[in-house]
Residue, then its C-alpha position, 0 to 999 in steps of 0.5 A: x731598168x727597160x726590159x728589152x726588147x717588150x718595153x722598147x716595142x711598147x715605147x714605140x707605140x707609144x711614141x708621139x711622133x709617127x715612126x717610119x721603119x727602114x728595113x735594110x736587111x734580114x729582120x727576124x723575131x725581135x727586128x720583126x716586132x720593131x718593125x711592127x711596132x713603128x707606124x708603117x715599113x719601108x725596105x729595100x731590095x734586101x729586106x726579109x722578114x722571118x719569124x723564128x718563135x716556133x724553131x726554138x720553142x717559144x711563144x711570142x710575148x711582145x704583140x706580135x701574134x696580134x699585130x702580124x695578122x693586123x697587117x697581114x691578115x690571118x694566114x700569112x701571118x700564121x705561114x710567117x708564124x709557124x713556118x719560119x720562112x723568110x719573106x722576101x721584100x717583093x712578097x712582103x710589099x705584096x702582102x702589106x708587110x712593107x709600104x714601099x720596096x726601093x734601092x737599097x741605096x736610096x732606103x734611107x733618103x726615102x725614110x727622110x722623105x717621107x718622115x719630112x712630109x709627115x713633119x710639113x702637116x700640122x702636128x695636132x692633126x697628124x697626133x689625132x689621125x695616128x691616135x684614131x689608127x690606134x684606137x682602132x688596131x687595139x680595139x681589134x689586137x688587144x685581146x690578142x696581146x692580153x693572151x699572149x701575156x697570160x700565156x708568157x706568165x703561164x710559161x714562166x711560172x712552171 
C-alpha cells in the first residue's frame, strides 16, 4: 500500500502535469508538505501556514526541511520551522510562500484559470521547462531530503 502522506507528496512531485495549489485555509505540517510539494500556491485571504514538527517532537521526514527554504529562504523557513507560528496569507505572498492571495470566493476560478492557460502551451514544452525546474530544485534540496531520511531511519530504529 501508499504510505501516506511521504508517498503522496512524492507522487506530487512526480506528477507529469503541473500541479497548482489552492490553499483555502489553515495549512499546518502535512497540508504544508502538500502545498510545497505542487508546482506553486495560490490562496485566499484565509490562507495560513504553520509548522507544527518541533511543538510535538518531531523531525520532518517528507522534504520539507529542504524545499520551505527553497521557496522561502533560510530564515523564514527556519522561523516557520522552529516557532510554529502561523504565517498569514499576506506575509506568506510577501515571502514567496504563495504566488497570489485572492478573494476567498474567487480561489478556485482562479486555480482553474490558471491551470487553463497552462493546459493552452503546447504540453512537450511545459514537460520540459517543469522537468528543468526540477533538476535545478533537486540539485540544491537533495542532500537535504537525504538527511532527513537518514535521520527518520535513526529515530525509529531506537
Amino acid at each position: 500500500g501508499v504510505r501516506f502522506p511521504e508517498e503522496s507528496i512524492q507522487r506530487f512531485r512526480s506528477w507529469t502535469l503541473p500541479l497548482v495549489a489552492a490553499v483555502n485555509g489553515t495549512a499546518i505540517t502535512g497540508g504544508l508538505e502538500l502545498a510545497l510539494a505542487c508546482d506553486f500556491r495560490i490562496g485566499s485571504e484565509r490562507a495560513r501556514f504553520a509548522d507544527s514538527h518541533a511543538r510535538f517532537g518531531f523531525a520532518p521526514a517528507w522534504g520539507r526541511s529542504a524545499r520551505l527554504p527553497q521557496v522561502v529562504g533560510q530564515g523564514w523557513a527556519r522561523q516557520i520551522s522552529l516557532t510554529g507560528l502561523p504565517v498569514e496569507a499576506s506575509t506568506a505572498l510577501r515571502i514567496g510562500l504563495l504566488n497570489e492571495v485572492v478573494e476567498h470566493g474567487r480561489l478556485l476560478d482562479r486555480a482553474v484559470e490558471l491551470a487553463q492557460a497552462i493546459a493552452r502551451h503546447d504540453r512537450e514544452a511545459v514537460h520540459t521547462i517543469r522537468a528543468l525546474y526540477d533538476i535545478a530544485r533537486d540539485d540544491s534540496g537533495g542532500e537535504a531530503i537525504a538527511a532527513e531520511r537518514r535521520l527518520l531511519a535513526d529515530r525509529s530504529a531506537r
